[in-house]
N, C-alpha and C positions, 0 to 999 in steps of 0.2 A: 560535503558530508564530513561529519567531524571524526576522527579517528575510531573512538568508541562505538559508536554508533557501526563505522563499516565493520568491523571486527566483530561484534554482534552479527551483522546479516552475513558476512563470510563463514563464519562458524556456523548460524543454521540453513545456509544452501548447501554447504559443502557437506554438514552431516549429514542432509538428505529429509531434512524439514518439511512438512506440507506449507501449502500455501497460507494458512491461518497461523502456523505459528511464525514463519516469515512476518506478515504484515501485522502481527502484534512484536515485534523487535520493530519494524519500522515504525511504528506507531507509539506505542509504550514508552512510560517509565519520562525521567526528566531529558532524559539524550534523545529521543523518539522525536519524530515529525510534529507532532502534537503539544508534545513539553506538557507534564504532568502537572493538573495544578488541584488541589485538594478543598479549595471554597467554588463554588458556582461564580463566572461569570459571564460579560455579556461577549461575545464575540467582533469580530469586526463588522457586522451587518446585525448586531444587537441581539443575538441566538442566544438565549439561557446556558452554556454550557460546564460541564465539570470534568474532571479527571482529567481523558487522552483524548477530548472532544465529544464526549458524550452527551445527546441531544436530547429531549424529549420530556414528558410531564413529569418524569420521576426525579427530574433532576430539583434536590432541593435547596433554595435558598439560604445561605446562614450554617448549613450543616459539613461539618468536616468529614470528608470520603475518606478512609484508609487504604495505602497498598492495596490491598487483599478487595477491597471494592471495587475500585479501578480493575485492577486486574480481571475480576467477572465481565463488568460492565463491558470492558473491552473484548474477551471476548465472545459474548451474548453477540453486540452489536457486528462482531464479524462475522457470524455464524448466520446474521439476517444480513449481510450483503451476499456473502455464497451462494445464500438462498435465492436470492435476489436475481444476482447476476450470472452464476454458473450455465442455466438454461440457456443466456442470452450467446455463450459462447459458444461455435459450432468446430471449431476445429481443437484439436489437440496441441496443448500450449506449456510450460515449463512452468512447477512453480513456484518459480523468482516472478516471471511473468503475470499468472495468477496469484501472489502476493501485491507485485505494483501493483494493478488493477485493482483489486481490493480498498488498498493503500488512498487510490485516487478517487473510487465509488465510495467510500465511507467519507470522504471529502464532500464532494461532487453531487452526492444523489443516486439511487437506481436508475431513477428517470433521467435524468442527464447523464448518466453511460448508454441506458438503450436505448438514445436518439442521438445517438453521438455519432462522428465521422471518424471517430477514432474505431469502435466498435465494426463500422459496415468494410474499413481495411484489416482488421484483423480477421474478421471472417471469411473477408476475400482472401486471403493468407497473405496479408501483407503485415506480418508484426511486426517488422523493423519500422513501418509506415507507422500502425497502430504504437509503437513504444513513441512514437517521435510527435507524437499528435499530445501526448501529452501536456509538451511545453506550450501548447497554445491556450489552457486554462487555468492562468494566472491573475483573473480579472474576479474580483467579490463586491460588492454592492456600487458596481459603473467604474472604481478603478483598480489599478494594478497595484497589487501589493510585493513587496521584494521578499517577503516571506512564502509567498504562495509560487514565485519565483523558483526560490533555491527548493521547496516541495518537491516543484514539477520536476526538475533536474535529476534528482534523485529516485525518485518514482523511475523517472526514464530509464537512469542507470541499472535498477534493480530490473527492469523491465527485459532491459539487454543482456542481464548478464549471462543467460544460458539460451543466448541467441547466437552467438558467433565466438571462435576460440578466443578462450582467454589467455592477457598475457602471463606467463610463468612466473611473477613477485606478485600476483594479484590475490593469494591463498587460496581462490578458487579452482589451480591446474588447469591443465587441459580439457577442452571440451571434446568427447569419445564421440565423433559423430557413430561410430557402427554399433556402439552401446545398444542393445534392445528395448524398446522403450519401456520396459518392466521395471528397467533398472533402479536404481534408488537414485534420484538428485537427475535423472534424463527422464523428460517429457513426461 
């Protein structure tokens, strides 16, 4: 993950960020998972896309997005995976956690998170399982891309980070386990 980029996600987990604006820093802007691009094009599997990956009939051909477009587009389209996906979640989860997930269902599909094996161990309460399942969806139209690669890695990481104490140079501190979970930035 490139410097900028974690500095970004340290600053909005640590201020105590929701999960949407988490996975719009991972996703967003030209340092973001996505890498910002302002003409339509075609994806690796040939997907019309524009902005921060944004997919679908609206995206137009030949027309220049602004900042400020991107920015909605992104996050409209987070706000229909939440939708999406929130329900499918049955235990109580961190949201850096529910950022990755986000992060990797706005990739992925709804539908390929709620039939995922990733999904039936986080419900089992295995997130450390569920964060690690990630790196095994690195494959887009029959091969492995090194980009979808370094994705998953970092999805994972964002995934763990308010799973187990952190180390003390990490700017995210200590993890409070006795914290209540009301707390700002705990569960």
């Amino acid at each position: 993950m490139n410097q900028t980029l974690r500095n970004k996600l340290v600053a909005a987990i640590a201020g105590g960020s929701g999960a949407i604006t988490i996975a719009a820093v991972m996703l967003g802007n030209a340092d973001g998972l996505e890498g910002r691009r302002y003409y339509a094009y075609q994806d690796v599997v040939g997907v019309w896309t524009v902005c921060d990956g944004h997919t679908g009939a609206d995206v137009r051909r030949g027309h220049r997005y602004t900042d400020r477009d991107c920015d909605a587009l992104l996050q409209s389209d987070l706000r229909k995976v939440a939708t999406a996906i929130d329900p499918l979640i049955k235990i109580r989860i961190p949201e850096a956690t529910r950022a990755a997930l986000y992060s990797f269902t706005y990739n992925v599909g709804a539908g390929a998170f709620g039939k995922s094996t990733l999904l039936k161990k986080l419900n089992s309460g295995d997130v450390a399982g569920a964060c690690k399942e990630l790196q095994r969806w690195t494959y887009a139209g029959g091969q492995q891309w090194k980009g979808l690669i370094t994705r998953r890695e970092i999805e994972r990481s964002v995934c763990e980070w308010q799973q187990k104490p952190q180390l003390f140079n990490d700017g995210l501190g200590p993890l409070n386990a006795g914290t209540p979970p009301s707390a700002p930035g705990v569960f």
